[in-house]
N, C-alpha and C positions, 0 to 999 in steps of 0.2 A: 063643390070646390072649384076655385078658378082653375082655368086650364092652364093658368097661365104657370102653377105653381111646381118650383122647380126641382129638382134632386140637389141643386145647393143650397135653396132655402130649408128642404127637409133635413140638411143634413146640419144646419143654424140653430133648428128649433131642438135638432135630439141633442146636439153638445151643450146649449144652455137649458139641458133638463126642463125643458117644455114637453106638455107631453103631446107624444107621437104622434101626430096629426097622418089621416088616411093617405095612402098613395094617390096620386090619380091613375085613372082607368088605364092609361098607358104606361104607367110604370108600374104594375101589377104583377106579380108574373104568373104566369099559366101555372092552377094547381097541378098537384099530380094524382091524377084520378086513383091511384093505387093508394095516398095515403091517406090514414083513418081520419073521421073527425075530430073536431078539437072534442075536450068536453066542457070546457069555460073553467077551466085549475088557472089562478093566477100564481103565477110565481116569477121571480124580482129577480130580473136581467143584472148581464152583467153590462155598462157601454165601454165600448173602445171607442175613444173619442180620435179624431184624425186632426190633424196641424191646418194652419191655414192655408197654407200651400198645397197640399191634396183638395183644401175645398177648392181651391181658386180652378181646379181641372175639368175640363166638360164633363171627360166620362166620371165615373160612380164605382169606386171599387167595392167590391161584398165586404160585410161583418159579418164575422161569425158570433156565436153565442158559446154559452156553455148549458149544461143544464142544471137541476136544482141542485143541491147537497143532498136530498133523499132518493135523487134518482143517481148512480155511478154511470150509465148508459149513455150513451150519445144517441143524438136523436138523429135518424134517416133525414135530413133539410137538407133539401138542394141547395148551392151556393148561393142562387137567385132570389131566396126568401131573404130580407134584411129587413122585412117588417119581426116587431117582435111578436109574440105567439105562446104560447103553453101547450102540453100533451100531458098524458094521463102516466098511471103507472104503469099501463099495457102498453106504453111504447112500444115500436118495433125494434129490435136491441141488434144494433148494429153487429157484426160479429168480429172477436177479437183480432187484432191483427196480431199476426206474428215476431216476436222477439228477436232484434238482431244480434248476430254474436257481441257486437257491443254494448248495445244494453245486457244481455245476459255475463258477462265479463265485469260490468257496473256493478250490479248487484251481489256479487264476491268481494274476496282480497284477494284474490288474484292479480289482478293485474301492479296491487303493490309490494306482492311478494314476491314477482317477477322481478320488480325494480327492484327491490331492495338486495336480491339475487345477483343482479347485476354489476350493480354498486361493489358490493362486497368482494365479486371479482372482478374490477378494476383495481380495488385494494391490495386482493393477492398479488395480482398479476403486478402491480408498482413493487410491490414487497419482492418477489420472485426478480426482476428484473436488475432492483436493487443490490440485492445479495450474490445474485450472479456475477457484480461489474464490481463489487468490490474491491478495492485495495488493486485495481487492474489500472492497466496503461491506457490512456486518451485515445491511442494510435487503434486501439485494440474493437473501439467502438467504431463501427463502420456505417450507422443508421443514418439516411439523409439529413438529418436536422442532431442536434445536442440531445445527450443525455436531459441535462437541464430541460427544455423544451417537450422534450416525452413525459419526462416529470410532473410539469405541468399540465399538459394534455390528459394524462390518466387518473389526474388528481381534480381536476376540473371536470371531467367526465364523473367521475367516484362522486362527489360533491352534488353534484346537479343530479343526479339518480337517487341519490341519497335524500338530497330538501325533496324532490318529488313525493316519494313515498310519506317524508315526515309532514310535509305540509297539508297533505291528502288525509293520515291519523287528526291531526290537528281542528279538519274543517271539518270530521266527521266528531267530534266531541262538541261543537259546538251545539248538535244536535241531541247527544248524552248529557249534557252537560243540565239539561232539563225535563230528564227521564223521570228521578225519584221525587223532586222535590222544586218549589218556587223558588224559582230564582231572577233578581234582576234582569230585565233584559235587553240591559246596557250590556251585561257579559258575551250576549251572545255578536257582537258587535267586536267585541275586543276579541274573543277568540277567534273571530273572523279573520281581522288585523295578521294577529300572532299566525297565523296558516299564512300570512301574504308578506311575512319579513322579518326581520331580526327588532326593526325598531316596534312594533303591534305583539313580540314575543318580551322585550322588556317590559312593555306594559300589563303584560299577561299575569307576567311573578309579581307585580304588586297590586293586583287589582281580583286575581280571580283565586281561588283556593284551589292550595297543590294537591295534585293527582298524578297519573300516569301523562294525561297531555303535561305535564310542567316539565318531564325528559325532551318531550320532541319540541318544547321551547328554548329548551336550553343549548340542542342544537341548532336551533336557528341563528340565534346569539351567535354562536361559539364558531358554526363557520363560515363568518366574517373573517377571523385572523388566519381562516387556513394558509392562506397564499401567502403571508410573510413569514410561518415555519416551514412550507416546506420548499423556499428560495433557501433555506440554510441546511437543506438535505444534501447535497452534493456538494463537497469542497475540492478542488486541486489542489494539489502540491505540488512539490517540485522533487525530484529524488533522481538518484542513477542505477542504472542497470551495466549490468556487463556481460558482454555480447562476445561472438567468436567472430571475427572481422581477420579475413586471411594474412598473415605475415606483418600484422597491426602490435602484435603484444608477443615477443619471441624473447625467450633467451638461452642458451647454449648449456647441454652438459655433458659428463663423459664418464664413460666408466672404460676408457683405453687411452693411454697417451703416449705416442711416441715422436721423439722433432725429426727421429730420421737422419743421426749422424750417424757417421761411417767414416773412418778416417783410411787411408794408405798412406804411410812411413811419412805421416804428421801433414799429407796434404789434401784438403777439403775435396770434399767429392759431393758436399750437400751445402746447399744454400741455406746461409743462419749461421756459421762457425766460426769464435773467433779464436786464436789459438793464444792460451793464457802464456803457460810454458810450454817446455818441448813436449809432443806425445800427447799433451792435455788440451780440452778445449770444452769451449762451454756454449749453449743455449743462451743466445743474446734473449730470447722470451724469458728464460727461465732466471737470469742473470737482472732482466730490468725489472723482474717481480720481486725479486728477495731483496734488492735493496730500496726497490720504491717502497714495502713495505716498513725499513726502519723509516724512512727520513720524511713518507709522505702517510698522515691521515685520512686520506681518500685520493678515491682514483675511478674511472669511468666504470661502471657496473657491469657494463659488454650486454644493456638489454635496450629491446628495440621496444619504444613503446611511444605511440603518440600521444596519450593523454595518463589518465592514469589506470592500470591493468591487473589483475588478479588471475592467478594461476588455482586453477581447482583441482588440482591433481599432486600427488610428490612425486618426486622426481630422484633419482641416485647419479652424484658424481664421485669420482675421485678425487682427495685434496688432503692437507698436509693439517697436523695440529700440534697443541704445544703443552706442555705441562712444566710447571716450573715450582719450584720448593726453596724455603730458607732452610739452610744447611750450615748457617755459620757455626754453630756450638760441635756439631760433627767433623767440621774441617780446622776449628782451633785446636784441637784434641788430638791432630794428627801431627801439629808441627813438631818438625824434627831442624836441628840444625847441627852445623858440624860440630865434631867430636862428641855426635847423640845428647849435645849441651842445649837447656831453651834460654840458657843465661846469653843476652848479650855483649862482649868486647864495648870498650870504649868506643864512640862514634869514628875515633881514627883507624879503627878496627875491625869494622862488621864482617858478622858471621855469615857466610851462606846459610841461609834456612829452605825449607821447602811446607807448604801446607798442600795437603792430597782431600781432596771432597769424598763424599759417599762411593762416586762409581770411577774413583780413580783419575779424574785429572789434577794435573799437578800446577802449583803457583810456585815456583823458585823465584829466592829475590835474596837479596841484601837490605838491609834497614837501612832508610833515608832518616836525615833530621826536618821536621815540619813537612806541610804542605797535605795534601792526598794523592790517592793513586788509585789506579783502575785496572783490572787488567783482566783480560778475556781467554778464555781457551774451551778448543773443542774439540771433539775426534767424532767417527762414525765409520760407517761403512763402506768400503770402494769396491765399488763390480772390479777394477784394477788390479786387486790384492787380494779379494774377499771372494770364497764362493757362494752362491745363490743359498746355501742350505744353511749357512752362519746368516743369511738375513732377516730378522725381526722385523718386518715394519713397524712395531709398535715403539723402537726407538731406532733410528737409522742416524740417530746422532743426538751425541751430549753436548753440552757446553755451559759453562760455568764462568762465572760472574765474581770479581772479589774488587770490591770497593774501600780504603785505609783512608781513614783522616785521620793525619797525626799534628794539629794545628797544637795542640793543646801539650806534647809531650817533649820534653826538653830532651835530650842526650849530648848532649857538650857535654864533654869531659868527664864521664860521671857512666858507669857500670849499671844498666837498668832490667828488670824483670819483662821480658818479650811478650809472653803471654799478657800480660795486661794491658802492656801498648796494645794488642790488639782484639782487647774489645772493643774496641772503635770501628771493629771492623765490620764487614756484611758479605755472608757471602751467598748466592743464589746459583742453586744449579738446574737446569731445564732438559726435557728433554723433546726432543722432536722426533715424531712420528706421521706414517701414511693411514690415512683412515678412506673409509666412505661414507659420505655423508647422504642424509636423506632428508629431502628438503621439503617442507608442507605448508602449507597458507601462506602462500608467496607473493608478494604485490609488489608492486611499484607507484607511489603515490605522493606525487608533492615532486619529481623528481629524485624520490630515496628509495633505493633497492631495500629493503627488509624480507627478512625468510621468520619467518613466525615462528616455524617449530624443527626443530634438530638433530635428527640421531644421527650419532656415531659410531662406527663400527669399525675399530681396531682392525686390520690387515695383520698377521702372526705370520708363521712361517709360511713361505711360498710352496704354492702347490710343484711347481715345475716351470719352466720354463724354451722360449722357445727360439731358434736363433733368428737373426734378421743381415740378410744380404743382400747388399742391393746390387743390380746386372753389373753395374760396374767394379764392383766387390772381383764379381764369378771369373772375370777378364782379366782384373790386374791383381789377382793374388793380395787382398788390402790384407794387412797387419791388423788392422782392428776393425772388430765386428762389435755387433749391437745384440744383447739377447731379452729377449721380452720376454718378463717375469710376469706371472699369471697365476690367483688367486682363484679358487673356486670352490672353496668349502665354506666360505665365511658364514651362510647364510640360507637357507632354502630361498627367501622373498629376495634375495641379492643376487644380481645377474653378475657373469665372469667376468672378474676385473684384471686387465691386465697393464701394467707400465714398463717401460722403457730401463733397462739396466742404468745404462747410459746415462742417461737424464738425473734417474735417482742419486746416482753417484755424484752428478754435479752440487746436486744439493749442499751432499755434506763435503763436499770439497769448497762450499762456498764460503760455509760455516768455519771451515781450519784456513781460511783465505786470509794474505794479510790485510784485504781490503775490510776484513770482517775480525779477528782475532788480534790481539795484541795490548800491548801495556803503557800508560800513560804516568809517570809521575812516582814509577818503580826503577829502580835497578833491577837487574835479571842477572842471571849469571854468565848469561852468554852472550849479552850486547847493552854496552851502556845505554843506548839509545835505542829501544826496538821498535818498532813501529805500532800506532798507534791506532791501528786498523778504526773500529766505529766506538773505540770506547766513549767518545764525547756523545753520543748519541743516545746514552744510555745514563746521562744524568750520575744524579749521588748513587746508583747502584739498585735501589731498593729490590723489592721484590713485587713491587707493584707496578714500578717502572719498568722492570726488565719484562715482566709475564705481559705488560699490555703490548710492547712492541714487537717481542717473539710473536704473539698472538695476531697482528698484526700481519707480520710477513707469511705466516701459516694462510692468512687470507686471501694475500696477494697471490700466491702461487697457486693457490687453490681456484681463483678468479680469474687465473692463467692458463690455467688447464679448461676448465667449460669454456673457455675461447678460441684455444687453439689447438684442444685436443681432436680424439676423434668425433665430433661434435654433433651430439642430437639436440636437435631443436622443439624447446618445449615452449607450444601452442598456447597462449593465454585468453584470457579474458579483455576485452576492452571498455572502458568506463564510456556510457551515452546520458545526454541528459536528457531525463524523459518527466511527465506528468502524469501520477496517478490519479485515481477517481479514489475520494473518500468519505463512505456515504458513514451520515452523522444521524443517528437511529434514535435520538431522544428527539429528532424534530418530528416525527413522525409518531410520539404519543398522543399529541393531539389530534389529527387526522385516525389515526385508530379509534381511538375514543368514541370520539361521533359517531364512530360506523358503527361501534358497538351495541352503542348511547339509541342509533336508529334503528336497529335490530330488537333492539328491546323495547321502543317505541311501537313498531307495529305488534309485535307478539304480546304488548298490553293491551293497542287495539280489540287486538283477536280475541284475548279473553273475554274483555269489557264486552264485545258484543255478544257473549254467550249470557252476558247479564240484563241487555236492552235488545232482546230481539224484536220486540215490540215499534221499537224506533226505527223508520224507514232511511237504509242507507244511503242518503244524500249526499254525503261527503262532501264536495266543496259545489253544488251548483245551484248556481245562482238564480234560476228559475225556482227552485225549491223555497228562496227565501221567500221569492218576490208573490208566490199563489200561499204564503202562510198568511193568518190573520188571526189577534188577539180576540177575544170577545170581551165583553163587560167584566164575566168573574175571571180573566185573566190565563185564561187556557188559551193556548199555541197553539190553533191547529188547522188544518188543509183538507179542500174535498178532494185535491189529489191525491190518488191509492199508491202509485206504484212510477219506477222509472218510463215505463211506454208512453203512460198517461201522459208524464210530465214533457217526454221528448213530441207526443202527438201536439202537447199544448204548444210549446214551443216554435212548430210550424208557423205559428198563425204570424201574420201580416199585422203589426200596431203601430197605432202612431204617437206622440207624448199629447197628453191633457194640457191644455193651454189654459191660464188664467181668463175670466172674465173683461180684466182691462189691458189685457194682451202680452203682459209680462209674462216670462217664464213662472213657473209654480213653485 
C-alpha cells in the first residue's frame, strides 16, 4: 500500500461503504498480547459515519463498534482498534458495570409517583390556602406578592408535576401499545406526539383506540384552559366592617336624672331656671323638649358618629311614654247640663253643660251656633301637693282631647236635642307615663338615628326616695328642696333608676300649662275667651293625630334625658370600607379533575404493567426509539436488554450520515 495513504482517505472509503482497505504499518495499533485470537466468525458491523468537517481534522477520532445480536457482551477492544474485527463466543465478557440510582429509579414508577405525590399536594395545599382566606379582608393577607399570584404559582406548579408524570404513562404506552397485537406503526409515532402536547393528544382520540392512555390524553388537552378558570378563582368585593374607633360612634344614656333646681323664697340658686309664676319654675331643657316635640318632627339625635355606626350591645335609659284611647261614646254618656236637662234652650238661651271622660276630666261649655271647637285639659301629679307614695309613674298625667264640628247643625231659634249635636264629636283621652326603656340593634346610618328593638318597663310605685340639697340650700335655710325619687324593684336585669321630684313635676305642670291646655272655638263657663294653649297644633282632634304628637314629645324628653342626664356613654361601632377575598370554588372543578383524571392515569399504568412485563420500561427515551428496528416479518425489536445498556450506548461520540452528493439525508 502507498505510504502515502491517509486516515482521511481511509476514513472516504468506509463512509462511501467501500470496503475496508488495510491500515498502513503506522497506523496500526500495537496488539494487545493478552487478547485471544481472532477465529475468522464474520459478523456485520455496525458504521458511524462522521460529517465532513470531522474528516476535514488531521487527528482521527475512534469508532467504536457494538457486537452481534447473539453475543449481549461487549468485547474487551481497546479504543485504538477502529479497524473492524470479529471474536468468537468465548469472548472475554467484560464485567457488568454497576447501576446508578438513577437508572435503578428508571426502571420503577417511582419517580412518577413521587411526582404525582407532589402535584396532588400543591392541590391540597391551594385548596387549604383557599378556604382558610375565605370570605376574609385583603388587609388580612400579609404575603409579599397577591393572593392571585400565589394562586397561580401553585397551580402552575400543580399542573407541570401533573403533565410530567401523565406525559411519562403516555410515552410508556407507546411501547404497550404493541405488546399483544400488530399494530400500525404510524401509532407509535402519534402516541409519541400525544406524550409531547395537547395538539399529538387531539390526534390521539382520533386516530389510535381508547384505552387507559386516552385519560392521560385528555388531560393534556384539558390543561391548556387551566389558567383562564383559575384567574376566576378569587374575586373582591367591596363590603363594610364595623370597628371600635375610640369616641368615633358615642351616644348618651341614663338611668338617673336630675337639672339640679333648688329654689329659696323663688330666688334661683341654679343655672337653667326660669320662674313661670311665683314659687314655680321650670327646666329650660325640659320646657324646649315638650314643646319641640308638639311643633317639630325631628331634632338632632345627641349621637356622635362620623360615618355610619352600629352599637352591639343594649343599653337602659330613662324616658317618658304615651298611651292614648277613643273615649268619645264614654264621655257623651256622661253629659250632664243644668237642671240635670240634656235638652237644650233656644240659642238665645244656652245651658251650661259639662262632659266628664273615663278618668275624670272635665269639658264645661255652653253650645255655640256653627263653626268647631277644640279644647284641651289635663291634670297629674305635683311633688308640690302630692306625696312621693300617691305616685304611679305609669300615669304621672292625663289629659284629654275634645274636638266639636257643628258646621252642619242649625239652632236659631228652634229647641234642639244636645246629645246628637254631638256626635260630631271626638274625644281622646291619653295618658303619660315614666318608663325605662331598653335599647338593642342600634345604628345610625344615612344620618338617621334608628333603635331596632324596644322594651319597656312601666316605673309603678317608687321605692323611696332621697332628698337633695345643695351647700347653698344648708346656709340660707331655701324653702324649697328637690327629692330624688328612686325605683329599684322593677327588674332584676334593670339597674336603680332614679329621677328628679322636681323635674317630674314639671312635666305635668307643663301638660295643665296654658301654653299647652285650653279651648279654641268653645265658650266655657268661666271665660268667654280662654286661651287657646296648643290646640291648633292638634288638628281635627283625632286620635291618630293626637297619639302621634303625644308620642312625639314622649321622645323628645326622652332624647333629653340621655343628653343631659346623668350620662353614660355608650361605645359603638364604626362603619370602614374594606375588600373581601371570595374564593369561587366551581372554578376549581376543572383543575381537580385532572389531578384526579392524572392519578388514575398512572395507577392504570401500574396495573397495565402487571400485564406487559415482558415489555422493557422505556418510557419516553429516545435512544430506545432510535436502536429499535423492524425486520421483514414486521417485528419491533432491539439488541438492547436493559436501561444500563441503553445509557452505556448513549455515551458514545456520532456524527450524522451524510448523503453521497452532499445534501443532508
Amino acid at each position: 500500500m502507498d505510504d502515502q495513504y491517509t486516515q482521511r482517505q481511509w476514513a472516504l472509503d468506509m463512509r462511501n461503504d467501500l470496503r475496508t482497505p488495510p491500515l498502513p504499518h503506522d497506523m496500526r495499533p500495537e496488539r494487545d498480547s493478552n487478547r485471544p485470537e481472532w477465529d475468522g466468525t464474520e459478523y456485520t458491523p455496525i458504521q458511524l459515519q462522521s460529517d465532513t468537517n470531522a474528516l476535514a481534522q488531521d487527528s482521527f477520532g475512534h469508532v467504536d463498534y457494538v457486537t452481534t445480536r447473539s453475543d449481549s457482551d461487549t468485547l474487551n477492544v481497546p479504543d485504538q482498534d477502529i479497524y473492524h474485527t470479529s471474536t468468537t463466543a468465548a469472548s472475554i465478557v467484560k464485567p457488568k458495570k454497576k447501576q446508578s440510582a438513577w437508572i435503578r429509579l428508571s426502571t420503577t414508577w417511582w419517580m412518577e409517583a413521587i411526582t404525582i405525590f407532589i402535584s396532588t399536594g400543591f392541590m391540597i395545599g391551594l385548596i387549604a390556602i383557599l378556604a382558610s382566606f375565605q370570605n376574609r379582608l385583603t388587609t388580612e393577607w400579609t404575603f409579599f406578592i397577591s393572593i392571585n399570584a400565589v394562586v397561580a404559582i401553585v397551580i402552575t406548579a400543580a399542573r407541570a408535576t401533573l403533565l410530567a408524570t401523565v406525559s411519562v404513562c403516555l410515552s410508556q404506552e407507546k411501547w404497550n401499545h404493541f405488546n399483544n397485537r400488530a399494530r400500525r406503526l404510524q401509532d407509535l409515532n402519534i402516541i409519541d406526539r400525544a406524550s409531547r402536547g395537547p395538539l399529538g393528544s387531539i390526534q390521539m382520540l382520533f386516530s389510535v383506540s381508547w384505552g387507559m392512555a386516552t385519560v392521560s390524553a385528555v388531560v393534556m388537552i384539558l390543561s391548556l384552559v387551566t389558567d383562564t378558570f383559575v384567574q376566576q378563582v378569587v374575586s373582591f368585593q367591596p363590603g363594610t366592617i364595623y370597628a371600635h374607633q375610640e369616641g368615633s360612634a358615642t351616644f348618651g344614656h341614663a338611668v338617673s336624672y336630675s337639672s339640679g333646681l333648688n329654689f329659696d323664697r323663688g330666688r334661683s340658686v341654679h343655672d337653667g331656671i326660669v320662674l313661670i309664676n311665683q314659687g314655680a319654675a321650670t327646666n329650660v331643657d325640659m320646657q324646649s323638649a315638650f314643646f319641640r316635640g308638639i311643633w317639630q318632627t325631628s331634632w338632632p339625635s345627641g349621637v356622635n358618629c362620623t360615618s355610619n355606626c352600629t352599637w352591639d350591645q343594649s343599653y337602659y335609659t330613662i324616658g317618658f311614654t304615651n298611651t292614648c284611647a277613643d273615649v268619645t261614646k264614654e264621655t257623651l254618656e256622661s253629659l250632664q247640663c243644668s237642671d240635670n236637662r240634656t235638652i237644650a234652650l233656644p240659642y238665645a238661651y244656652p245651658a251650661p253643660c259639662n262632659l266628664t271622660t273615663p278618668h275624670g276630666l272635665h269639658f264645661p261649655f255652653k253650645t255655640n251656633v256653627g263653626g268647631s271647637s277644640m279644647a284641651i285639659n289635663s291634670s297629674g301629679w305635683d311633688s308640690g301637693t302630692n306625696s312621693y307614695k300617691l305616685l304611679d309613674g305609669r300615669n304621672i298625667s292625663r289629659t284629654a282631647f275634645w274636638s266639636w264640628n257643628r258646621e252642619d247643625i242649625d239652632m236659631t231659634n228652634m229647641s234642639v236635642q244636645l246629645k246628637p249635636m254631638l256626635q260630631n264629636s271626638t274625644v281622646v283621652e291619653c295618658t303619660f307615663g315614666v318608663v325605662v326603656y331598653k335599647y338593642s340593634n342600634i345604628s345610625f346610618i344615612s344620618n338617621k338615628f334608628t333603635i331596632g328593638a324596644t322594651e319597656k318597663t312601666p316605673l309603678g310605685k317608687a321605692s323611696g326616695y332621697t332628698d337633695l340639697i345643695l351647700p347653698e340650700c344648708a346656709s340660707n335655710n331655701c324653702l324649697w328642696r328637690d327629692e330624688l325619687l328612686w325605683w329599684n324593684n322593677t327588674s332584676p336585669d334593670i339597674p336603680h333608676i332614679s329621677l328628679s321630684a322636681t323635674d317630674l313635676s314639671m312635666v305635668t305642670r307643663l301638660f295643665g300649662s296654658q301654653a299647652f291646655s285650653g279651648s279654641v272655638g268653645l265658650t266655657t263657663l268661666s271665660s268667654l275667651n280662654p286661651p287657646a294653649g296648643s290646640t291648633i297644633a292638634f288638628g281635627n282632634g283625632s286620635l291618630e293625630t293626637v297619639s302621634g304628637i303625644l308620642d312625639n314629645v314622649a321622645q323628645s324628653l326622652t332624647d333629653m334625658i340621655r343628653e343631659k342626664g346623668t350620662v353614660q356613654v355608650a361605645q359603638g361601632l364604626t362603619s370602614q370600607a374594606v375588600v373581601y377575598m371570595r374564593v369561587q370554588w366551581l372554578w376549581l372543578i376543572l383543575p381537580i379533575t385532572l389531578q384526579v383524571l392524572g392519578v388514575l392515569a398512572l395507577i392504570g399504568a401500574l396495573v397495565g404493567r402487571r400485564r406487559t412485563k415482558d415489555v422493557p420500561l422505556w418510557k419516553g427515551s429516545a435512544l430506545a426509539v432510535l436502536y429499535y428496528s423492524v425486520d421483514k416479518d414486521g417485528v419491533l425489536g432491539t439488541q438492547v436488554k436493559d436501561l444500563q445498556e441503553l445509557e452505556d450506548l448513549g455515551m458514545k461520540q456520532v456524527l450524522l450520515e451524510k448523503k453521497s452528493d452532499g445534501t443532508d439525508p
